[in-house]
Structures are given as C-alpha cells and as structure tokens.
VOMAR-929559 format. One line per field, with one value per residue (C-alpha): residue number from 1; residue in three letters; x, y, z. Coordinates in nm, 2 decimals, padded with zeros to 4 digits, always signed. Each point is the difference from the previous one (the first is absolute). Last residue first. Layout:
num = NUM;... .
residuo = ala;... .
u = X;... .
v = Y;... .
w = Z;... .
end
This chain:
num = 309;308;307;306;305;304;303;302;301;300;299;298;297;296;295;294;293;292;291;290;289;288;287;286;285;284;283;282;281;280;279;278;277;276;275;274;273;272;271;270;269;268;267;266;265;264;263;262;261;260;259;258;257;256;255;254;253;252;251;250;249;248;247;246;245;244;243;242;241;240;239;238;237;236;235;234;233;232;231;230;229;228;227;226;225;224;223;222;221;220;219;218;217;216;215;214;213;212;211;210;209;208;207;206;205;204;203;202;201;200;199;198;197;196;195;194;193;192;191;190;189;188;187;186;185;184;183;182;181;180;179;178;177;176;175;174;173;172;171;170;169;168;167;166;165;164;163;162;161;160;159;158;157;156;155;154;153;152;151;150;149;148;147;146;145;144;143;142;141;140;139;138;137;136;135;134;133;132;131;130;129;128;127;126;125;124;123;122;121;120;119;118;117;116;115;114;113;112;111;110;109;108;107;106;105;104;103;102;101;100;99;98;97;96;95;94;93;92;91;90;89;88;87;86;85;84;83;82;81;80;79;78;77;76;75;74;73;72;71;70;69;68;67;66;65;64;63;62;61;60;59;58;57;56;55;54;53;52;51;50;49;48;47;46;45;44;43;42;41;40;39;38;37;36;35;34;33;32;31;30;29;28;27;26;25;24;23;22;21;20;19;18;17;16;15;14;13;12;11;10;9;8;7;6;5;4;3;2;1 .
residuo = unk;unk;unk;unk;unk;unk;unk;unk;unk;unk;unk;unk;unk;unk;unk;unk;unk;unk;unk;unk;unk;unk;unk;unk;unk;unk;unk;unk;unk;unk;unk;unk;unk;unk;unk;unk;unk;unk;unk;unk;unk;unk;unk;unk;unk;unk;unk;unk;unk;unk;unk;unk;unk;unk;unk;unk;unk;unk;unk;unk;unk;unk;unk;unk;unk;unk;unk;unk;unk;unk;unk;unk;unk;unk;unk;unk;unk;unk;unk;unk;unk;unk;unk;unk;unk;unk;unk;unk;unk;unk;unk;unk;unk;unk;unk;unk;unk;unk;unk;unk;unk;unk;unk;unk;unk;unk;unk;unk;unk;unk;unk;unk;unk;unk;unk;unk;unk;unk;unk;unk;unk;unk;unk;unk;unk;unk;unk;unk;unk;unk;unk;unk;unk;unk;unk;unk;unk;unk;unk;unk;unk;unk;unk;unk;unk;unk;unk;unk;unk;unk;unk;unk;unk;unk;unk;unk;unk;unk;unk;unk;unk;unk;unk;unk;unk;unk;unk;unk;unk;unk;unk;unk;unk;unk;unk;unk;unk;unk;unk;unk;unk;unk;unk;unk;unk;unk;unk;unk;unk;unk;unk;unk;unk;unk;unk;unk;unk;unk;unk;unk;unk;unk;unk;unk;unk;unk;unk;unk;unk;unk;unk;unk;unk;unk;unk;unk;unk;unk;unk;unk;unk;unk;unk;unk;unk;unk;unk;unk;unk;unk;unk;unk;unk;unk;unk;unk;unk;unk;unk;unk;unk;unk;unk;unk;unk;unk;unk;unk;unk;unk;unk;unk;unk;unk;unk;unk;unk;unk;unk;unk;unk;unk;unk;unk;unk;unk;unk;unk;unk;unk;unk;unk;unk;unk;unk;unk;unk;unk;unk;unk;unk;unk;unk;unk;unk;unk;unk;unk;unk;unk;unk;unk;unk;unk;unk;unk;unk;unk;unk;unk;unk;unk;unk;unk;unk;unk;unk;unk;unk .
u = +06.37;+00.11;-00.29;+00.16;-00.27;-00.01;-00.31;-00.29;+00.18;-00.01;+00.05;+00.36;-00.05;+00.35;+00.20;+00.31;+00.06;-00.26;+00.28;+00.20;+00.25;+00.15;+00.19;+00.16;+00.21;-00.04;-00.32;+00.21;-00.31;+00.16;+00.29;-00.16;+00.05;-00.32;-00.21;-00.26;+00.07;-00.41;-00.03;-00.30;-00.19;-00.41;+00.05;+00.29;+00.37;+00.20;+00.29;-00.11;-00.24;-00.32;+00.25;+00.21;-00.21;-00.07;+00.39;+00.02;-00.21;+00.23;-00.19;-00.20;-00.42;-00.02;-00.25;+00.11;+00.28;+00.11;-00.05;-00.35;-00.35;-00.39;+00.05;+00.33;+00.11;+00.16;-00.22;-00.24;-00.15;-00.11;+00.10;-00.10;-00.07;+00.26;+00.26;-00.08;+00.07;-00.20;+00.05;-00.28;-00.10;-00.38;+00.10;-00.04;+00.31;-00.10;-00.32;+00.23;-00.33;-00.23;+00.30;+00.09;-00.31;+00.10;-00.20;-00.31;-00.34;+00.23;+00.18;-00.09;-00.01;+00.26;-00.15;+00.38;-00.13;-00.17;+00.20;+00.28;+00.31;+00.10;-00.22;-00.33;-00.23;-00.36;-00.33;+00.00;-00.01;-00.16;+00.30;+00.04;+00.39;+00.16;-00.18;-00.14;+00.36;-00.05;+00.21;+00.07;-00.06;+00.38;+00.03;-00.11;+00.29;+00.09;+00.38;+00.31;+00.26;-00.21;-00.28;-00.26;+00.20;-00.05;-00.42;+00.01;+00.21;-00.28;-00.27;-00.30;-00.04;+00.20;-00.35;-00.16;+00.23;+00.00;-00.40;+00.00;-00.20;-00.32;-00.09;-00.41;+00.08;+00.06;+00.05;+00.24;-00.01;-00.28;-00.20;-00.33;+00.06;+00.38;+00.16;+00.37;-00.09;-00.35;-00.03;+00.19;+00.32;-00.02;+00.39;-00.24;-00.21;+00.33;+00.15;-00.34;-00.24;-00.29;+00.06;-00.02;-00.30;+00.13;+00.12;-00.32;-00.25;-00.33;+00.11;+00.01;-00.34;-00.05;+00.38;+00.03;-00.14;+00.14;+00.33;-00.04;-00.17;+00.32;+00.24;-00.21;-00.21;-00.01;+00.16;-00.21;-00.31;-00.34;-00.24;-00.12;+00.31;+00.19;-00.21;-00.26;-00.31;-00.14;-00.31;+00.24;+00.20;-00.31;-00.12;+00.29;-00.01;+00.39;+00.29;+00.10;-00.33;-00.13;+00.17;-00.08;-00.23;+00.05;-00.15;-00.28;-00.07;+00.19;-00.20;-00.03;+00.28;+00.09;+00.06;+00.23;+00.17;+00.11;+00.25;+00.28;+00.00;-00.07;-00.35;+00.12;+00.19;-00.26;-00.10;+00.38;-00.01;-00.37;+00.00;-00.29;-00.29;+00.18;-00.03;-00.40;+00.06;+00.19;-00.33;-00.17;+00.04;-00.17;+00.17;-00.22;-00.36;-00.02;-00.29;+00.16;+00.36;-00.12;-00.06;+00.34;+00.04;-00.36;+00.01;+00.28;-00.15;-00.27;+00.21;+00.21;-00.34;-00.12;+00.28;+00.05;-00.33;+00.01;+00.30;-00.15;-00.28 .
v = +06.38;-00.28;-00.21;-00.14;+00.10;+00.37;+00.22;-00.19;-00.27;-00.38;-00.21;+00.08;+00.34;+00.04;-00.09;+00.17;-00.15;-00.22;-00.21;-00.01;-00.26;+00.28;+00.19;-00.37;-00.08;-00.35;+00.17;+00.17;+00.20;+00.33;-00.16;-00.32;-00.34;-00.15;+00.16;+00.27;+00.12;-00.01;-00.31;-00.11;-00.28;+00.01;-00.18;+00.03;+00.05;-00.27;+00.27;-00.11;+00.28;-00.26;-00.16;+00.29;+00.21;-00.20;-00.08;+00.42;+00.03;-00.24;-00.23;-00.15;-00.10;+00.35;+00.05;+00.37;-00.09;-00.36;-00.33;+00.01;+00.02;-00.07;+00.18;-00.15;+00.33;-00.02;-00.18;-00.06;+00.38;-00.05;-00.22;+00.15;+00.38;+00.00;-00.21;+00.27;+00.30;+00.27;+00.31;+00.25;-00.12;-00.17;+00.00;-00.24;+00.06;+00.30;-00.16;-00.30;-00.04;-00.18;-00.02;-00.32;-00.18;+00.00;+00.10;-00.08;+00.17;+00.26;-00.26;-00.35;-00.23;-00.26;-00.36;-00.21;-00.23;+00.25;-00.13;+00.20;-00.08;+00.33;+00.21;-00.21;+00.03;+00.18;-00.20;-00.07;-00.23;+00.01;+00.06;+00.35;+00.06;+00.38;+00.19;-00.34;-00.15;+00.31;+00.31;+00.24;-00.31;+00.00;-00.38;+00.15;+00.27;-00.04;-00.10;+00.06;-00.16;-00.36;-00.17;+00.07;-00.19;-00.30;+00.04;-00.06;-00.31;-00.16;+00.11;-00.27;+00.10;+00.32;+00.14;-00.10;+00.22;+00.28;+00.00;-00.03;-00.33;-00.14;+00.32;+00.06;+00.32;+00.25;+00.03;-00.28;-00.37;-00.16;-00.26;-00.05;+00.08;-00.09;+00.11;-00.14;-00.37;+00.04;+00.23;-00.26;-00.18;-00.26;+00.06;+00.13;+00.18;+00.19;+00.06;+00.18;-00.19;+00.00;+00.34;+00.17;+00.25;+00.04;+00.35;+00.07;-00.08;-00.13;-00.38;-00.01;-00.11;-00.30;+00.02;-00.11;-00.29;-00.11;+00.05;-00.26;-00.22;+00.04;-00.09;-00.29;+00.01;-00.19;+00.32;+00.21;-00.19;+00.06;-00.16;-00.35;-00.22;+00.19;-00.07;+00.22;-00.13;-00.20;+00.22;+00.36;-00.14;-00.12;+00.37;+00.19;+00.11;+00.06;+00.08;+00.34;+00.22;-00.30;+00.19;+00.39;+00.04;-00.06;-00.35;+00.18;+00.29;+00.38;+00.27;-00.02;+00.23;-00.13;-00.31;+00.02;+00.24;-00.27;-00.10;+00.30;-00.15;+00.18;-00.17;-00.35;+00.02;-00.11;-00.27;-00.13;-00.11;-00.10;-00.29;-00.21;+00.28;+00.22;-00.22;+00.06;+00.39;-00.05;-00.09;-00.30;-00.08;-00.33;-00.29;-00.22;+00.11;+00.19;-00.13;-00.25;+00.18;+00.30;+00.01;-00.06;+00.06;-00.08;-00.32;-00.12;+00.08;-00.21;-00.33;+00.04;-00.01;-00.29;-00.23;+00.09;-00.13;-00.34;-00.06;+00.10;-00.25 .
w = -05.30;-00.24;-00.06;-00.35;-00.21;+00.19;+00.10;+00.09;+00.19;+00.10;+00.28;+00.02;+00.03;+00.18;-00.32;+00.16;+00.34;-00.12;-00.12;+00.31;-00.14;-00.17;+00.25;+00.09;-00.32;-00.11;-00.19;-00.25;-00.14;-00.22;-00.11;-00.06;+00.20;+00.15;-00.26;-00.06;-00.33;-00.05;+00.06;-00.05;+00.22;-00.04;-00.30;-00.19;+00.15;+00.14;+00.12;+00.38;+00.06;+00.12;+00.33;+00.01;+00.11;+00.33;+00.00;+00.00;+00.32;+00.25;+00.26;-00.29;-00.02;+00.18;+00.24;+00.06;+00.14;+00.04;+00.22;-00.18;+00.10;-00.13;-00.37;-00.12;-00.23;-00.31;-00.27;+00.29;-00.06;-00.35;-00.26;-00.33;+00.16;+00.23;-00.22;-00.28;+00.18;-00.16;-00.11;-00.05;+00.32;+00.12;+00.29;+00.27;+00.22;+00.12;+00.14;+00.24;+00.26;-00.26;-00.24;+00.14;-00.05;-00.40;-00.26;-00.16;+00.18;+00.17;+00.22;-00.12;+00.36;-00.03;+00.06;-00.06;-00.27;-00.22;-00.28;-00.17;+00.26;+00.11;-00.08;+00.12;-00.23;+00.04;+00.10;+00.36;+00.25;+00.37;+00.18;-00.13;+00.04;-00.01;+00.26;+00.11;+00.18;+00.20;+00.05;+00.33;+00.20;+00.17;-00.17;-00.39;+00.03;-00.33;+00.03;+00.00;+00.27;-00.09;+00.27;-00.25;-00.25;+00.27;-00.03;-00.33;-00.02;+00.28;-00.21;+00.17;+00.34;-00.11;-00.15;+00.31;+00.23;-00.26;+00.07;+00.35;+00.04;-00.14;-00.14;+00.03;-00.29;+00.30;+00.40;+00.00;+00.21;-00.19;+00.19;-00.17;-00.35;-00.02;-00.31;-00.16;-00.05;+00.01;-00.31;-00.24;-00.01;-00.31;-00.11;-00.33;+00.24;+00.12;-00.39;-00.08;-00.24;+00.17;+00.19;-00.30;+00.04;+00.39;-00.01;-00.21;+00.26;-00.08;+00.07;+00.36;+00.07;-00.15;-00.04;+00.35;-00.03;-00.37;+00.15;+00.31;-00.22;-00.23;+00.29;+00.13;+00.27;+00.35;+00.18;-00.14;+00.15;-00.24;+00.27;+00.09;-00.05;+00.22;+00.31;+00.22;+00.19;-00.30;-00.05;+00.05;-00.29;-00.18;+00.02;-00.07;-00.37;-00.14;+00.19;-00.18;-00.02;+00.28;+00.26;-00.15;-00.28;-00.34;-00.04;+00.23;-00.29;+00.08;+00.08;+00.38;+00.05;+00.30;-00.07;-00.30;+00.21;+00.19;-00.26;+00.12;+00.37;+00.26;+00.06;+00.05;+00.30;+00.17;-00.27;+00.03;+00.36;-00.01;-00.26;+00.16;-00.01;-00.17;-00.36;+00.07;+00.02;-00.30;-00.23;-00.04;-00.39;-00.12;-00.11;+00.19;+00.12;+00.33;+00.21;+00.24;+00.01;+00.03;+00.42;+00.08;+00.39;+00.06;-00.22;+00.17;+00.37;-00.13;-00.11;+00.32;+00.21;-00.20;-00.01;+00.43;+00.07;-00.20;+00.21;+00.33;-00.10 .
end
C-alpha cells in the first residue's frame, strides 16, 4: 500500500512541476521560459546576451526565437526529461550542421558571404570553435577567449613574430588579428600568395589592409614603384614582426633592393645603371647601402621617376 502510495504522489508532483509534457504535441516549440525551468544557470544569464533580443522584440518567428532559435523545438526534449538525442546538441553535430545553424541567421552579413569556402571551414573549424554563446569570456562578438589568445590557439608561428624586436603591437592591444584578418573568408587575394588563403581584409574596397592606418603610402603617385603595386607590402616588409627595422625582410636596406635591381632587367626589375659595382652605385662602399638615403620616396612619388627627394 505504501508502495502504491508513493507511485502516485511522485507521478503528480511530476506533472505539477512539468505541466506540458501531457498536452504539448511532439516537435512543437515551448518557448525559453520552458528551457529555464531545468537549465537555470544559463537562462539567468540569458538576457545579456546579444540573441536575446530576438525575444524581446517579439517580431521574429519561434525557429527564430531565442533557445529553440538555435536548439531546435523543445517539446520532446522537455517530454523525455532532457538528453542529447532530444534536442539540436552542438556538441553532437557535425562541422557543416554546426555552419548551416548559424547561417540561418548569420547569413545576411557581407563579412561572412564566403565563409563556405574560407581557409578555416575548409580545416572544418566553424562558429563554435572560436564563439561561446552561453559562456563567452569578452564583452563583444560571444568570443570564446581573448581574441589574440584564440587566434594563437591554433597560429602558433604567428604568435612567435609577435614576440620579435619590431613589431605590430598586436600583444599590447593597440591592433587586433581583425584589423587586417576577417576570419569569416573573404573574396579578394591574398598578396602574397594569390588565393585568399591567409583571410586579409581589402583595404579601400581592393588594396591592402596595411594602408588602413599607412594613408601616405597608398598613393596613387605619378611614379610608381612596381614591387609595391605588383607585390605589395610582403615584397619587403614581414607584416606580423621581424628581427629588423621597419619590418624588414633583410637586416641591411640595400640587400632588400638588391633583391629586384640585380642587373636582370625587364619586368618589374630595371636597372636603370643601378649596379653593385658602378661609379655612381658601388654598393661595397657603405654610404650607399642606405638607399633611401637618397630615394626616400621609396613607395612611390609624384615628382621624380627615381623617387629621389
């Protein structure tokens, strides 16, 4: 008797602690008030996060709407007391469900028009990998970490260069990874290798990130510099931190030079009577392995071809 007794008490206090699960048909959306119920810890935090406005607004559909906008109807979930099986689980889904999720929403945006075919969905890391919905540790974009701290995660190379004598100052916060990077793909080349495989962000619509804060250097000139405008910035500069000045691919300027104005000629490379031994350019003589010394606008001028002064 005391058995029977205690089956029907715990079988009513059930159904007074979760009162939908007799009426609500399966597959049906609930509502995140429901998901508080049992997942209290991340409903109270709920409301600072940048997806609860979804809520609040009221105008968006229930597959749009804040839990079940990302984790799918909650109804059998809430039926079967919980489990993975039940609900759209990240952790359970594959790197293109994951992607196809967020996209639902995600997609409008034009820094993220490529994601598909960026070079981190092709190593198959997606949103979850670098954003945390629930538990983000930053004030903006639902970071998983500090943002250079999650780009090293996986840029281990990079992340030494910062470390170099010169440097962008990337560690002391006064640049991100995302001046120069967008994570989420993109659609112009990279100028160094030709494919988009390193994420740079187009400066200016199409032109390098660099001249973002480097504006004298953009031009246009009268007089160009060919390696700047064929190669860019990398041709003589290592853009994340070098052992030299100015970021220099080469501790001494003139072995720079001399790397295009080598007496090949054509293409990008003329000589111009600029060789190693001449009587005007004896470059075994130190006053004139300071090019710029004398072609000080080396990144092009409007007033002399050989950007003298």
């Amino acid at each position: 008797m005391k058995s029977i007794c205690l089956i029907a008490c715990t079988l009513l206090f059930a159904a007074a602690a979760f009162p939908q699960t007799a009426t609500q048909p399966p597959g049906q959306y609930i509502g995140s008030d429901k998901c508080g119920l049992c997942h209290t810890e991340i409903y109270a935090e709920f409301y600072k996060n940048p997806h609860y406005k979804s809520i609040a607004s009221g105008r968006e559909t229930p597959d749009k709407t804040g839990c079940e906008g990302c984790h799918g109807p909650g109804s059998d979930h809430m039926a079967a007391g919980g489990g993975q099986a039940t609900i759209r689980a990240f952790s359970q889904m594959t790197p293109t469900q994951v992607l196809d999720t967020c996209l639902s929403c995600h997609s409008k945006d034009m820094s993220r028009a490529n994601i598909r075919r960026s070079a981190h969905t092709e190593a198959d890391i997606v949103c979850t990998n670098c954003h945390s919905v629930h538990h983000s540790s930053t004030p903006k974009f639902l970071l998983a970490k500090k943002q250079t701290e999650l780009c090293y995660g996986c840029h281990a190379p990079i992340r030494a260069q910062f470390d170099m004598p010169v440097k962008h100052r990337v560690n002391e916060g006064v640049v991100q990874c995302t001046d120069c990077h967008n994570p989420h793909g993109n659609f112009a080349p990279s100028w160094r290798t030709g494919s988009g495989s390193n994420l740079v962000t187009a400066s200016h619509d199409n032109e390098e990130p660099c001249l973002k804060c480097h504006v004298d250097k953009r031009g246009p000139f009268v007089y160009e510099h060919a390696s700047v405008r064929v190669e860019g910035c990398s041709a003589c500069h290592i853009p994340h931190g070098s052992t030299n000045a100015k970021l220099l691919k080469r501790p001494v300027v003139f072995t720079v030079c001399l790397e295009c104005h080598n007496g090949a000629g054509t293409f990008g490379r003329e000589n111009q009577g600029i060789v190693i031994q001449s009587a005007s350019h004896n470059m075994l003589d130190p006053k004139y392995q300071q090019c710029t010394l004398c072609h000080v606008r080396i990144h092009g001028s409007n007033s002399d071809p050989r950007f003298l002064r």
